[in-house]
C-alpha angles and dihedrals in degrees: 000000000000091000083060093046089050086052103049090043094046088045083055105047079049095060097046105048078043086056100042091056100051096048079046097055089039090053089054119116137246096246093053080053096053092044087051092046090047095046087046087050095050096047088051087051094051095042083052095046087046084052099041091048076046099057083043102060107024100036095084098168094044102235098129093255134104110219127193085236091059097039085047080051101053092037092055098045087052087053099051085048091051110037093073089172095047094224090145092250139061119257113206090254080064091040102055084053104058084039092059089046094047087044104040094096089063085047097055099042089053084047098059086031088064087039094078094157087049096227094138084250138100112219121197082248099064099042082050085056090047098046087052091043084055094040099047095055090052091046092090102165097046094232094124099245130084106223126138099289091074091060114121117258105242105222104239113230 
């Protein structure tokens, strides 16, 4: 009998939160939906931009299609570039190097980010800017000082 009761009470607690969620997603404005919409439509465009850079760089012969044999070539090519003392592996001297070349673009991109006048300089002032700008986004609760009460709550599963 109280296996039934659990049962019944967890079927119901199912339902309702069931329930709850649905009336919740259905209350939501237009403007969350087009945020959502918007968000959906940004990720695509970047999954599309990481598969098209793919096809670029690892489909040698041009059919559309991305082959072991051509991902083992240009691993191994980059390996060849890369491995200046042809020892068969990367030291992190020849590491660091294949992982500048492969970031730069980031780099770049923080770099002209922090630049805000576009003088091809950064001043004190701006990486100051850029410091309070970061600080400012992980100051959650607005007191004026990052400790660990500003860490972000993790949602339990």
């Amino acid at each position: 009998m109280k296996i039934i009761r659990l049962v019944s009470f967890l079927s119901v607690i199912c339902i309702l939160a069931y329930s709850s969620s649905i009336s919740f997603s259905s209350a939501s404005s237009k403007s969350e939906t087009r945020h959502h919409k918007f968000h959906h439509m940004k990720m695509k465009a970047k999954m599309n931009k990481r598969f098209f850079n793919m096809m670029k760089k690892f489909d040698l012969n041009g059919d559309k299609r991305i082959t072991s044999y051509e991902i083992t070539a240009v691993q191994n090519k980059t390996m060849n570039d890369h491995d200046t003392n042809k020892s068969g592996s990367l030291s992190l001297d020849e590491f660091q190097i294949l992982w500048s070349e492969i970031t730069r673009r980031r780099m770049v991109r923080a770099f002209q980010r922090t630049d805000t006048n576009g003088d091809a300089q950064i001043s004190m002032e701006e990486l100051n800017e850029r410091m309070d700008r970061i600080v400012s986004r992980m100051d959650r609760n607005n007191d004026g000082i990052l400790s660990k009460d500003d860490k972000r709550k993790r949602k339990r599963r």
